[in-house]
C-alpha positions as semicolon CSV with decimal commas, in nm:
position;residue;x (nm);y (nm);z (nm)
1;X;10,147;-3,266;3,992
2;X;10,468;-3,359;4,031
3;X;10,733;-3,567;3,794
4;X;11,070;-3,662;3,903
5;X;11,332;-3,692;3,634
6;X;11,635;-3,890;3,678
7;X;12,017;-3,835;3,444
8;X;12,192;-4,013;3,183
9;X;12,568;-4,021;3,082
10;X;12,719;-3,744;3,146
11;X;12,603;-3,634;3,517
12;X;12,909;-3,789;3,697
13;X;13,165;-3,670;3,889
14;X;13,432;-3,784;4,130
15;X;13,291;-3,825;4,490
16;X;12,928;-3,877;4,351
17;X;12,737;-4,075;4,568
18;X;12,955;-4,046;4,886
19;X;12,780;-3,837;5,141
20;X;12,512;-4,094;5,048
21;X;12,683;-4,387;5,152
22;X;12,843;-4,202;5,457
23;X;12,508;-4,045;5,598
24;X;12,260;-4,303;5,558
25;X;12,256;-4,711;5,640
26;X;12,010;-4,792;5,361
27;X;12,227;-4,656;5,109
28;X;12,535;-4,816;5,215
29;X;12,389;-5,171;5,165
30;X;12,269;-5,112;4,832
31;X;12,575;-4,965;4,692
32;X;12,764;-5,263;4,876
33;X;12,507;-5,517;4,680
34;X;12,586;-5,327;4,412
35;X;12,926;-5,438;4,430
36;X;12,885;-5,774;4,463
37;X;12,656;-5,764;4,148
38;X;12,881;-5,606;3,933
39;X;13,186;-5,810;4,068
40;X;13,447;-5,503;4,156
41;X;13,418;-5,226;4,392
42;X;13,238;-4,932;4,177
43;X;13,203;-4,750;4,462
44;X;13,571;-4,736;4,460
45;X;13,549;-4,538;4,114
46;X;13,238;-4,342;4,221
47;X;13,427;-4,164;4,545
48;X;13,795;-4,186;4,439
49;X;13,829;-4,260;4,068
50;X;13,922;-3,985;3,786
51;X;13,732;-3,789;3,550
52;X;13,882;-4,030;3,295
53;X;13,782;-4,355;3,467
54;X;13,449;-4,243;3,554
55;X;13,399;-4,156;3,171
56;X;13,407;-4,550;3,101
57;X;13,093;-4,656;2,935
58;X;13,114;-4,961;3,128
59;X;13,132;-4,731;3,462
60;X;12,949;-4,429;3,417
61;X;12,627;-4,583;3,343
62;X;12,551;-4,865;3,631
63;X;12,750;-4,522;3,823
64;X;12,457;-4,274;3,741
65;X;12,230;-4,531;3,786
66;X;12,294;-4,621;4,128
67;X;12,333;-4,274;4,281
68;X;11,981;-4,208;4,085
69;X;11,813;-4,483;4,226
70;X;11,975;-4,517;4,561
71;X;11,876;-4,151;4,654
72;X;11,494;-4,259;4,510
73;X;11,480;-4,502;4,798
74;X;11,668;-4,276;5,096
75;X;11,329;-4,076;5,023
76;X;11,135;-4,350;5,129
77;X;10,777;-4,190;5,193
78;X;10,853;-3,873;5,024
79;X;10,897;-4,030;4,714
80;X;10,550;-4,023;4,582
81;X;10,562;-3,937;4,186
82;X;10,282;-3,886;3,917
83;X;10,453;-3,974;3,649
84;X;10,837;-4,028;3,617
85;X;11,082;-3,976;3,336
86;X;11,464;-4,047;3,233
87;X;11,725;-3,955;2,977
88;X;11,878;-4,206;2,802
89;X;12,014;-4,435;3,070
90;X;11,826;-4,245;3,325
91;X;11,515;-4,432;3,176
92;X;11,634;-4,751;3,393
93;X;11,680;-4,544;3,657
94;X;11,344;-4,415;3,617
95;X;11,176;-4,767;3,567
96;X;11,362;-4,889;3,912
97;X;11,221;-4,568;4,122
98;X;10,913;-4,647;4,004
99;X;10,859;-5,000;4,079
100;X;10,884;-5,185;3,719
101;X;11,226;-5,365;3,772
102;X;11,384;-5,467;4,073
103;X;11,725;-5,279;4,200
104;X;11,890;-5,584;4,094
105;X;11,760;-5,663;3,802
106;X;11,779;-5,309;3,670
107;X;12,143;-5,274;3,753
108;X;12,238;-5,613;3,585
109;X;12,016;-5,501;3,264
110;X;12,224;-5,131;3,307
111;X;12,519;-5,331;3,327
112;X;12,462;-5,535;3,009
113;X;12,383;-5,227;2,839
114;X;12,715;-5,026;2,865
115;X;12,879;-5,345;2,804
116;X;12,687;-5,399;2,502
117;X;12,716;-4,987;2,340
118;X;13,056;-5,003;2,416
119;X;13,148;-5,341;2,224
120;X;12,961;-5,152;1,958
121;X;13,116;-4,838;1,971
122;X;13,454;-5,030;1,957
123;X;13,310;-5,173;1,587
124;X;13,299;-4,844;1,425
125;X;13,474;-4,487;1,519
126;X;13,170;-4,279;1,583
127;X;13,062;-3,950;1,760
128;X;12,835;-3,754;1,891
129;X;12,800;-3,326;1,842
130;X;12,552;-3,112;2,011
131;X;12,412;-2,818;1,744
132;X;12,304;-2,529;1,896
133;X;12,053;-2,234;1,766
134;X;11,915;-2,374;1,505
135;X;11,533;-2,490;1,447
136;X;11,527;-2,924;1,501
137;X;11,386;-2,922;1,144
138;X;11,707;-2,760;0,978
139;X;11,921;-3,025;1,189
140;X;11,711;-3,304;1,041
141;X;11,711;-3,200;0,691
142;X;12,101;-3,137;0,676
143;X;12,151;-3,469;0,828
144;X;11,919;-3,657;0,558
145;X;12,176;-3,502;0,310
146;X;12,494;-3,625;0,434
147;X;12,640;-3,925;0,310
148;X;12,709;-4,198;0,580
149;X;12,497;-4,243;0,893
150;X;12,426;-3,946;1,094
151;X;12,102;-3,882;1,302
152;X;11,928;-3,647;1,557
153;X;11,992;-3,824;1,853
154;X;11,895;-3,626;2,152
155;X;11,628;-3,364;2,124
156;X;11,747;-3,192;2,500
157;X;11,528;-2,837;2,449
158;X;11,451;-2,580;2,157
159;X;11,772;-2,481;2,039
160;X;11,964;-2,763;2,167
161;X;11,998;-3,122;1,979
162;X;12,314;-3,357;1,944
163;X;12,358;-3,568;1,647
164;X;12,489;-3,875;1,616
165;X;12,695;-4,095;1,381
166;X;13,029;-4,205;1,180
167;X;13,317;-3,978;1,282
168;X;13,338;-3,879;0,907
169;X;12,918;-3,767;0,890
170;X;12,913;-3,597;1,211
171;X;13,216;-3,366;1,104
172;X;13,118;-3,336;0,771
173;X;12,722;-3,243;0,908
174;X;12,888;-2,964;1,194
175;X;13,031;-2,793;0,915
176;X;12,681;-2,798;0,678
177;X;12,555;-2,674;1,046
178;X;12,780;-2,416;1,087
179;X;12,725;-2,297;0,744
180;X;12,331;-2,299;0,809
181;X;12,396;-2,022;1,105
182;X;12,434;-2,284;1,396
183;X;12,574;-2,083;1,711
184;X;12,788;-2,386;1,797
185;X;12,803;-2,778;1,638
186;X;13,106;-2,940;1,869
187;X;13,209;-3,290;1,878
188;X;13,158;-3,421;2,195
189;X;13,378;-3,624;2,471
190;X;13,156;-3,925;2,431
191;X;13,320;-4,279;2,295
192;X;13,069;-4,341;1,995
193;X;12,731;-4,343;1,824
194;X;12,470;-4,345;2,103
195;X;12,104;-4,345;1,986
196;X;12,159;-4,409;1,636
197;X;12,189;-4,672;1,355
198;X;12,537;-4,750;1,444
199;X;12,381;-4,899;1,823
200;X;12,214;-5,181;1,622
201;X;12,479;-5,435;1,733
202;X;12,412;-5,320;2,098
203;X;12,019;-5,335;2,047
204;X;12,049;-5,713;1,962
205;X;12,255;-5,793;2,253
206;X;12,040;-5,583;2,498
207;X;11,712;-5,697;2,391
208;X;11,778;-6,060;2,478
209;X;11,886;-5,998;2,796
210;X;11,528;-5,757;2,829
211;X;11,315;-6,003;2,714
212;X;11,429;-6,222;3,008
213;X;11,397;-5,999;3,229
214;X;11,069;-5,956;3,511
215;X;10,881;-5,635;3,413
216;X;10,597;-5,475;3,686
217;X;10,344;-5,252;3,619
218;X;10,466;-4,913;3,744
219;X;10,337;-4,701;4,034
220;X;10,276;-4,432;3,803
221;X;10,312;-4,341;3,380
222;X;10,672;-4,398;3,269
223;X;10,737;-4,129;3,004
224;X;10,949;-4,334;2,766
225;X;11,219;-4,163;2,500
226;X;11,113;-4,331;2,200
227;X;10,756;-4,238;2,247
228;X;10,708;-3,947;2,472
229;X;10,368;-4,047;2,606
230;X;10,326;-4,157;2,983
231;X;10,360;-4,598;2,980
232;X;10,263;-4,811;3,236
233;X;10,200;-5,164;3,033
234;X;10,539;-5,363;3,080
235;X;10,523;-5,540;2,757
236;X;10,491;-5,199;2,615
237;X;10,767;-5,082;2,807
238;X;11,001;-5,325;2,733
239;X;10,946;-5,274;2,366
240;X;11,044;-4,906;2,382
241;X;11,356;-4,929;2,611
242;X;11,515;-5,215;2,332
243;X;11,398;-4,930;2,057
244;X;11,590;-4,672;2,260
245;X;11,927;-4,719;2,162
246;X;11,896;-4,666;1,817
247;X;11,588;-4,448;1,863
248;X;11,669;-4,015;1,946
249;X;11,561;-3,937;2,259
250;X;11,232;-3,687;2,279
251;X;11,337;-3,501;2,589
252;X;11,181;-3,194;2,463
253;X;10,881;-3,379;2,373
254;X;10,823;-3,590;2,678
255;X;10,829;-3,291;2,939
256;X;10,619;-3,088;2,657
257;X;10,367;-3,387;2,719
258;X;10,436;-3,430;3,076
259;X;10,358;-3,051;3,128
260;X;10,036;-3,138;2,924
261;X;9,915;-3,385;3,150
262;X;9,947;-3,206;3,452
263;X;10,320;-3,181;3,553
264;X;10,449;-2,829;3,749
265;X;10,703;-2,952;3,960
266;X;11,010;-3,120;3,807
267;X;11,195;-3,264;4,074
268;X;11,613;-3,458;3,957
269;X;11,727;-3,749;4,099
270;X;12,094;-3,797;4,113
271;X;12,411;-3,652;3,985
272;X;12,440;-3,237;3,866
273;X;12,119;-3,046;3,759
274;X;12,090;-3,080;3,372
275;X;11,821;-3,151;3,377
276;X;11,684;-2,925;3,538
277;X;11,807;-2,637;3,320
278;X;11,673;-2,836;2,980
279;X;11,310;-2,855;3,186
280;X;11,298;-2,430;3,220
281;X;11,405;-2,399;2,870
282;X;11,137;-2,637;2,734
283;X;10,898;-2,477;2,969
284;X;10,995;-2,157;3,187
285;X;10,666;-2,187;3,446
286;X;10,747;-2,492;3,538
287;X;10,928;-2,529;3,913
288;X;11,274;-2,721;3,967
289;X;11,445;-2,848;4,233
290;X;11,697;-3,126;4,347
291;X;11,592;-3,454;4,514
């Protein structure tokens, strides 16, 4: 069976999503709709911009969201899932490919989105650090000691999870880390608190704009972050995607269950190959490849 897994924050890079635009006719109208949506010229920013502008909240989401989903549709009749999955933002991306939001209306909900974690991220100084080598468990507990809001945020693979939180917590919980035998805990390029308590401002904002939002039922099982279990009711899925921001992400768990259900082929749709190397770690048998 075969799952296709689609990015989140993180994946982009100057030029992404150019040979798309250049090589096929398809592509080149939606990222020119995509323009008119979002009222400036992202694809300006996409092929041309800097590392710096591309790192924009406000940018790099609806940007990793349209090369995801744009190269979905270039497949046209190739692009025939059994189940599909995304990280973080890539979940939109996911829900798009899949049939349970239109392009437009997932790019406007994308769009409200980094708008919305940014404005909170601009309320509080906050961080993100990914911990490496140690057991989730020890993460967890030496978070729930900490004083001041920090969280397991991203479960990626075994051995890999990022925390999240108050500038002040996260350094304070890297160094308890570190102490615990943690190969690396590093404080990552990211502009605040994603998937944590500190996102509740964010959730508010994003699940009005949700709820009015048109929802279909999904060509095939949506594996959702918050729950890691295959989705295809749209009330349900709604409900989980407002949880996600200040839920963790179960990566490990969702391809763990994927696998379960059937899944050998893990195929990534859009920018880099992440995920791809976090699918082999939580499950070496499984086959990879690039859409």
């Amino acid at each position: 069976m075969k799952a296709y897994v689609f990015p989140g924050q993180g994946a982009q890079f100057t030029g992404m999503g150019k040979e798309l635009y250049e090589q096929s006719e398809e592509a080149k109208s939606l990222f020119e709709k995509a323009n008119e949506i979002l009222g400036f010229r992202i694809t300006d920013v996409m092929f041309e911009g800097t590392a710096d502008q591309l790192k924009e909240t406000k940018v790099t989401q609806p940007a990793v969201f349209l090369h995801s989903v744009i190269l979905a549709k270039t497949l046209g009749a190739d692009f025939k899932p059994d189940m599909v999955a995304g990280h973080s933002l890539g979940e939109l991306s996911a829900l798009v490919a899949a049939g349970a939001l239109s392009f437009e209306d997932g790019l406007q909900l994308v769009y409200k989105r980094a708008l919305a974690m940014q404005h909170a991220c601009e309320i509080q100084p906050s961080t993100m650090a990914a911990v490496l080598g140690l057991e989730d468990a020890v993460v967890e507990a030496v978070c729930a000691e900490i004083d001041g809001v920090v969280v397991a945020a991203n479960y990626n693979c075994p051995g890999q999870l990022v925390i999240s939180g108050s500038v002040e917590a996260v350094n304070e919980a890297c160094e308890a880390l570190k102490a615990k035998g943690a190969k690396r805990a590093l404080v990552l390029p990211v502009g605040g608190a994603f998937h944590s308590p500190l996102m509740e401002p964010a959730r508010e904002e994003l699940a009005k704009a949700i709820e009015q939002t048109e929802f279909n039922q999904p060509i095939c099982p949506v594996y959702q972050n918050v729950t890691a279990s295959g989705v295809i009711q749209p009330e349900e899925i709604k409900k989980n995607l407002v949880i996600q921001l200040t839920a963790p992400v179960k990566w490990t768990q969702s391809v763990q269950q994927m696998v379960k259900d059937g899944a050998t082929d893990f195929v990534e749709v859009g920018p880099g190959k992440v995920l791809q190397g976090l699918v082999k770690k939580i499950h070496s048998e499984a086959q990879v490849a690039s859409a």
